[in-house]
C-alpha positions in Angstrom: -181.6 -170.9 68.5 -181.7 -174.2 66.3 -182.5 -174.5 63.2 -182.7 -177.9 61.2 -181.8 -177.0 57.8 -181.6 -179.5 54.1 -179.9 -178.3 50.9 -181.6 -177.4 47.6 -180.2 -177.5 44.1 -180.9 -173.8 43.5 -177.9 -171.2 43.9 -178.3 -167.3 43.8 -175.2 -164.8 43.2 -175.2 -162.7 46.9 -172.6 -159.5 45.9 -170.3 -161.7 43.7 -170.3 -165.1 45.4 -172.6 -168.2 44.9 -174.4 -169.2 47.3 -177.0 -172.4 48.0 -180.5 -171.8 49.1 -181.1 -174.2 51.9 -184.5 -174.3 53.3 -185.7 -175.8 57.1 -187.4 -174.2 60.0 -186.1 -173.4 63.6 -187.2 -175.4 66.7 -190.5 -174.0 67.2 -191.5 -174.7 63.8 -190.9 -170.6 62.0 -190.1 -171.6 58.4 -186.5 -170.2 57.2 -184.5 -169.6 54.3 -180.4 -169.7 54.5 -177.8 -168.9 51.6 -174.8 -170.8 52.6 -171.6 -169.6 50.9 -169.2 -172.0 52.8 -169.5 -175.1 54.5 -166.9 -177.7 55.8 -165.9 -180.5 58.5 -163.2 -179.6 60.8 -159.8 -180.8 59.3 -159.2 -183.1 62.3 -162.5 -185.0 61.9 -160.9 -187.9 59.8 -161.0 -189.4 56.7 -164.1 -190.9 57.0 -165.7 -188.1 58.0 -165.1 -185.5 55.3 -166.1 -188.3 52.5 -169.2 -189.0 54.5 -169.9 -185.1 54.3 -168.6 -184.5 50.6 -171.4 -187.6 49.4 -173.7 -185.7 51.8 -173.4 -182.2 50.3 -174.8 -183.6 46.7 -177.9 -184.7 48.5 -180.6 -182.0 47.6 -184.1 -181.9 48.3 -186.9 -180.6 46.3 -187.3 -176.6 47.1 -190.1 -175.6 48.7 -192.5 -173.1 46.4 -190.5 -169.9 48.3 -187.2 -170.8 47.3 -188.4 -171.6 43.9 -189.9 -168.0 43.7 -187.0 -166.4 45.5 -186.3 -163.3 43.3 -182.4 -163.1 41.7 -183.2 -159.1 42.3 -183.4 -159.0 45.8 -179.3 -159.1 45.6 -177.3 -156.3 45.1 -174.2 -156.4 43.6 -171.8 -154.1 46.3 
């Protein structure tokens, strides 16, 4: 499976550790919701690279009415 995923601003707490809401939708078009908690380039990508990423990761779009409604309750502390 593929899925083609953008950033949003909005974060939620998933059992103790923040995590970005990032919304997209797979090949076929299914709409999808992902909480990243980690994200990086491999170390021996270069220089370039990781600042490329770094400006890339403060790049947010709008979020979609879903992850604007996403309820803070549906995580459990654990």
């Amino acid at each position: 499976m593929k899925l083609t995923l953008e950033s949003t601003p909005r974060t939620v707490d998933i059992n103790g550790i923040p995590a970005r809401i990032w919304q997209g939708q797979s090949e076929r078009g299914t709409p999808v919701i992902a909480f990243i908690t980690r994200v990086a380039v491999r170390e021996d990508s270069g220089r370039e690279a990781h600042a490329e990423f770094e400006a890339d990761l403060q790049e947010h779009a709008p979020p979609n009415l879903e992850v604007q409604a996403w309820p803070a309750r549906m995580f459990i502390d654990g």
